[in-house]
N, C-alpha and C positions, 0 to 999 in steps of 0.2 A: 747779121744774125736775126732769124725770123722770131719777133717776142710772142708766146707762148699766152692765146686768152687764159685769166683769173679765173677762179672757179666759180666767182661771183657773176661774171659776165656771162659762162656757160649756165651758171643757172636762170637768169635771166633770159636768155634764149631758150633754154629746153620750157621754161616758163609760159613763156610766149604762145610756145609750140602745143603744151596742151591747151591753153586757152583759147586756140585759134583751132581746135580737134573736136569732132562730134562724135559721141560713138553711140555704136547703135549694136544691141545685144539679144542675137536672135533666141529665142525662149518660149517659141511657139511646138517646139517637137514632141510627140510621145511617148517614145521611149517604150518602142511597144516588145523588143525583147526582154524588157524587168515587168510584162505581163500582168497580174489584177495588182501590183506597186503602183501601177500609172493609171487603173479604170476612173480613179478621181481626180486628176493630177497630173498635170503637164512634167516629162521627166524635172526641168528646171526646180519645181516646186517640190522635188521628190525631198525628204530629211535625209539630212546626214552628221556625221559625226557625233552625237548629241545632243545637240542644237539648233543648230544650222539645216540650212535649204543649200541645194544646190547651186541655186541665183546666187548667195549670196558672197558665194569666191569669186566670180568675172565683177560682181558689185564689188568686192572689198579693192581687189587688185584697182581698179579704176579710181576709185577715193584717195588711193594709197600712192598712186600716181600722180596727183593732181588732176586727173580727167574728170571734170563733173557736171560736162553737158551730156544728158546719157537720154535714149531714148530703149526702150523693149518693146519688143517687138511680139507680141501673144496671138495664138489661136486656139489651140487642142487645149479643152478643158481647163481654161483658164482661169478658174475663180478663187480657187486656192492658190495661184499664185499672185494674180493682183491683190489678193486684201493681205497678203504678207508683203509686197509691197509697199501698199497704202501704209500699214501698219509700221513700217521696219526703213521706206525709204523717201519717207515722205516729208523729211526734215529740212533739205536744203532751201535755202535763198534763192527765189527768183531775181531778186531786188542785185545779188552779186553774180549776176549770169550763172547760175548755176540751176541744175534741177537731173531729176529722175522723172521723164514723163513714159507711159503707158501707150502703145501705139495699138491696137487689137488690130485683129483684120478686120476692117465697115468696109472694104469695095471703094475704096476712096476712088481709084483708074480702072477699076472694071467690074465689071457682072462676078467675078469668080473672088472666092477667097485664097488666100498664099497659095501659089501654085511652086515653088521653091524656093531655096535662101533669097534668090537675083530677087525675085518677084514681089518679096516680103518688102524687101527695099524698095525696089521701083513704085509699089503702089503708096507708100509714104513719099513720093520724091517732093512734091509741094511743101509738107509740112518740113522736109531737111532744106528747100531751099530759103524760105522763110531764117532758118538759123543762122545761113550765111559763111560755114565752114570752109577754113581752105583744105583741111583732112576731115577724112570718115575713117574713123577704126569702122572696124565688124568683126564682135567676136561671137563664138559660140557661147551656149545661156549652160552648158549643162557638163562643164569638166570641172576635176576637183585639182584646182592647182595656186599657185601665190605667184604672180611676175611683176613687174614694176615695169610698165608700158613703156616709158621714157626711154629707153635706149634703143629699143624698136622704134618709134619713133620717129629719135634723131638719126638712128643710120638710114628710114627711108628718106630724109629732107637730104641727110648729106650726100645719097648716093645717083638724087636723082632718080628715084625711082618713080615708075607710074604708078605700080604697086608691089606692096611687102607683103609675102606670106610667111607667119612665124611656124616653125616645123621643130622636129627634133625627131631621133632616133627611136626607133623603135623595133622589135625583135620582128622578122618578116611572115612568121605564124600567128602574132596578133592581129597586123595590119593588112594580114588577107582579106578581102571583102569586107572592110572595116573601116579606113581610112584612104583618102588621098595619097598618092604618094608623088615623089617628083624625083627627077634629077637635076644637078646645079655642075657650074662650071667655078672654077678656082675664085674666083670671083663673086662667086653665091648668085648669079646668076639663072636663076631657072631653065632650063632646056626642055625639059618634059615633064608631062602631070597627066597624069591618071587616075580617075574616083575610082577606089576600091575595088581594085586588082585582084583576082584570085592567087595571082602570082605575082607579087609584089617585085619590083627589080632590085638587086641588092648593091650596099654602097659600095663603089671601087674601093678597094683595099679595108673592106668589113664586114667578111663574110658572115650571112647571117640576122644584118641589119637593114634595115629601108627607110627612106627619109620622111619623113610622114607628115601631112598636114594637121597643124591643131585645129585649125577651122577658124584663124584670125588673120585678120587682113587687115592692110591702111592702103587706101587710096586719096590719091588726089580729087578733089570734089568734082572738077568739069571732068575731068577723066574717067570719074567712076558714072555722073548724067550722062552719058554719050553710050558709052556702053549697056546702059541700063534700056537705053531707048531705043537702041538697037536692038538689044537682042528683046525688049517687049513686043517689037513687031514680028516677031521668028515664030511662027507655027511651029516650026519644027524642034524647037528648043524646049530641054525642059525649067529652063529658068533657073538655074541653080548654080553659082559661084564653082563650083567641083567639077561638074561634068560639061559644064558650058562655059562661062566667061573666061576661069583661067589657061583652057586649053586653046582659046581661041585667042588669045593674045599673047601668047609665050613667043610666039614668032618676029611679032611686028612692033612690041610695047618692053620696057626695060622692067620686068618683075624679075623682083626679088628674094629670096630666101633670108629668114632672120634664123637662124640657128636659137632654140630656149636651151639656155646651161644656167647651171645653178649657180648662183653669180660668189659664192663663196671659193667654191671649189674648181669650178669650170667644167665640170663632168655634165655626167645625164641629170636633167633637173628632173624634180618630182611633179605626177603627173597624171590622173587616171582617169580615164574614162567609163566613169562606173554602168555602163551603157546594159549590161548582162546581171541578171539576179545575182549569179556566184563571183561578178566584181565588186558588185555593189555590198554583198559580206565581207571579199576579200578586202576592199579599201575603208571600212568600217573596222574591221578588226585591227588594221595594221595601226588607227588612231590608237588602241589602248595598249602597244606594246612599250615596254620602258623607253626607247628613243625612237617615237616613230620620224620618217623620213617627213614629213608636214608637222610642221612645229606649230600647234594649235597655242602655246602661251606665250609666242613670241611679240612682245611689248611695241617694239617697233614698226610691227607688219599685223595690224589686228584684222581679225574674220569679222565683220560688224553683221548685225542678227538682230531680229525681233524675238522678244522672248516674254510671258507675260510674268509679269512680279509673283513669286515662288520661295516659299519657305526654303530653308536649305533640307536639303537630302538628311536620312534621319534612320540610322539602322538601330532597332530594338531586340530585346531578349537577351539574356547570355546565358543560358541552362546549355546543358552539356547535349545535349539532343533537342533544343530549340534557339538557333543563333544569330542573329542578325550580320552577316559578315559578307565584305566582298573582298577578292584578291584580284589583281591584275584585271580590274575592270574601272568603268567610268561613270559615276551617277551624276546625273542632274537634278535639278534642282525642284521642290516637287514632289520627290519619292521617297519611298519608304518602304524599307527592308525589312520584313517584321518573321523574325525567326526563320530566316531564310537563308541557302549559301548563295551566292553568287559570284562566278568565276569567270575570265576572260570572257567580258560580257559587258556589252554597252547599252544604258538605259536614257530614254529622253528621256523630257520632265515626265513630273505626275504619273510615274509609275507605282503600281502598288502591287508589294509580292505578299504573300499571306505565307503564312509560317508551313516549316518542315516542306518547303519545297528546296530541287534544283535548278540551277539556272546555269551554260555552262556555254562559250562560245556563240552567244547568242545577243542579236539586235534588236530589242523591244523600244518600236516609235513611241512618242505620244500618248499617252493618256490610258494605257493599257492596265490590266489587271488582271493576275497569275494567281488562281486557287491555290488551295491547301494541297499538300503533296503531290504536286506538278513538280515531272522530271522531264527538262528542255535541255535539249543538246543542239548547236550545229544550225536554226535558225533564225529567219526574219519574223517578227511579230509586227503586223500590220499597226497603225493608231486606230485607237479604241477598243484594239479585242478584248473579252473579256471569257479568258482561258477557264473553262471549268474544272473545278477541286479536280484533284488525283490525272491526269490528263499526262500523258506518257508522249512525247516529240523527239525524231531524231535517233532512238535506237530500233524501229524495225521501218524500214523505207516503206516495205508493202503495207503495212498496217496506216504506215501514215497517207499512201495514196487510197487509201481504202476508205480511211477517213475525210476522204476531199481535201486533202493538204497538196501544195504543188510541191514536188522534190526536179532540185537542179541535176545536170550532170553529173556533180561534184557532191552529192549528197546531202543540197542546205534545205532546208523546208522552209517554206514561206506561207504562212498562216494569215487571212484575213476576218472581217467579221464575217461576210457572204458563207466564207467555208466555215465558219461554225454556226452558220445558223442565225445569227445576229445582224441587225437592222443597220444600213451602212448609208453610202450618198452623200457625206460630209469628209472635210479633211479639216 
């Protein structure tokens, strides 16, 4: 009878494994579908839920893993997100091998800045080989999700893999020209990959569905150098993990498929790529519903955040036609509700509504501030607007594009200071 390793032993080894792992978290993209959301602001840097950046769920899940040699990788509009950062991730111990360092593009291996994912990397190769890793995670800087690395991982160490791509299902209408997609053999296996298909192929025995890349990899370190240096000298390459490296070695190298399931359930894990204005309301909203599918109070799995020391939230008034009150919404910390309703509607800090307005399905960032009878339905309020008295959002579309307001497909309006006339250039 073969004795079965302790759990202690396997944790010791999975141990091992992130400390001998580099990762490196590309967060130089702009996000140029969520449109003046990103004129200041690398998407990663973009807020969400409340509180939080974008960065800072690929940053939680990695802490939360034990992973915490972490390098980011910036270019597009970068200054808002390095001093949240500086601010927010700049706490660890170099002294216990540990850190969050800052890679910008400087043209370290060439004349050009990032010319793709591959490239983001290859022109850091010095400073990774300096670390000494026998793994390179690489994950994307800009989805909103909780995973715990470690079992991705260990099934690339135990399967022998060259590299692991972690994937999961996805409806074949979102993943059109959207995402990677692959096929895999019983064995998870990779067979084929293709960046963002118009026509996505669907899973054998699921119709409907397509496998879709999340945009995270682990590679073996001389394995991912080699290819890196290869394909740096390809003119004809466009340098980028999706459309170049993992099609190019599906054939001759052992990649992997890592299936993301919700490790409670074993279903479709929670997962979104808030990459579109009207996802970016949609996955904002779904935060304030009584059990949303991302458990933002979960003690054991924390979102960690820079946020600066803030009064608590603070609603006034209770006359019968001037009321401070919110329902099924989410305030931080900062603001102040002052004879105001506000309904299915999430506010960052340092908000301030002035009395006898509405507020109603609606995301106001940062530092904003809503006139006297202002009726908002349905959108985005940029950080800093400062919404004037009696100001009507949301119920006639034409009047709001008439107003220099951008309206989505779906109806949301997205309001800046530029479109009101207000002096902007900061986040």
């Amino acid at each position: 009878m073969v004795q079965q390793p302790n759990e202690n032993v396997i944790y010791r080894y999975v141990s091992q494994l992130t400390r001998d792992t580099l990762v490196l978290i590309l967060a130089g993209g702009r996000g140029s579908r969520l449109y003046e959301l990103t004129d200041y602001r690398a998407k990663p840097a973009v807020h969400f839920g409340g509180k939080y950046r974008i960065i800072d769920f690929p940053l939680s899940n990695c802490v939360n893993s034990g992973l915490r040699r972490i390098g980011i990788l910036t270019q597009y509009k970068s200054h808002s997100l390095i001093r949240h950062l500086v601010r927010g991730w700049s706490h660890f111990k170099q002294e216990l091998n540990e850190y969050v360092e800052i890679l910008p593009a400087s043209q370290q291996n060439s004349e050009d800045w990032y010319q793709g994912t591959a490239d983001a990397v290859y022109q850091n190769l010095d400073i990774i080989r300096a670390t000494r890793p026998k793994y390179i995670m690489i994950l994307s800087g800009d989805h909103i999700y909780k995973m715990d690395y470690r079992p991705m991982l260990l099934e690339h160490v135990e399967k022998g893999a060259d590299m692991t791509v972690s994937c999961l299902e996805v409806p074949v209408e979102e993943a059109a020209g959207a995402f990677g997609v692959m096929s895999v053999d019983d064995q998870s296996r990779v067979l084929d990959f293709t960046e963002k298909p118009q026509k996505p192929a669907e899973i054998p025995g699921k119709p409907g569905l397509t496998l879709a890349s999340m945009g995270n990899y682990i590679f073996n370190t001389e394995f991912l150098f080699d290819l890196l240096e290869t394909d740096g000298q390809n003119r004809d390459s466009d340098h980028d993990f999706g459309k170049n490296i993992i099609p190019s070695i599906i054939d001759s190298q052992k990649v992997i498929a890592y299936p993301f399931r919700d490790p409670d359930t074993g279903g479709l894990a929670y997962w979104r790529d808030v990459g579109s204005l009207d996802a970016f309301w949609e996955a904002n909203m779904e935060m304030i519903s009584p059990a949303p599918e991302l458990n933002l109070y979960d003690q054991n799995w924390p979102v960690w955040t820079y946020q600066r020391q803030l009064p608590p939230a603070k609603f006034v008034f209770d006359d019968d036609d001037r009321r401070g009150a919110a329902v099924d919404s989410a305030v931080s910390g900062g603001c102040i509700i002052s004879g105001s309703k506000l309904r299915k509607s999430l506010l960052f800090s340092d908000v301030r509504i002035h009395s006898f307005s509405s507020i109603e399905e609606t995301v106001i960032l940062p530092e904003c501030e809503i006139g006297r009878n202002c009726k908002i339905k349905r959108a985005i309020i940029d950080r800093g607007c400062k919404v004037p008295p009696g100001t009507e959002i949301g119920f006639d579309p034409e009047q709001d594009k008439a107003n220099g307001f951008r309206i989505t497909d779906k109806g949301v309006a997205l309001i800046t200071r530029k479109m009101l006339g207000q002096p902007g250039g900061y986040d």
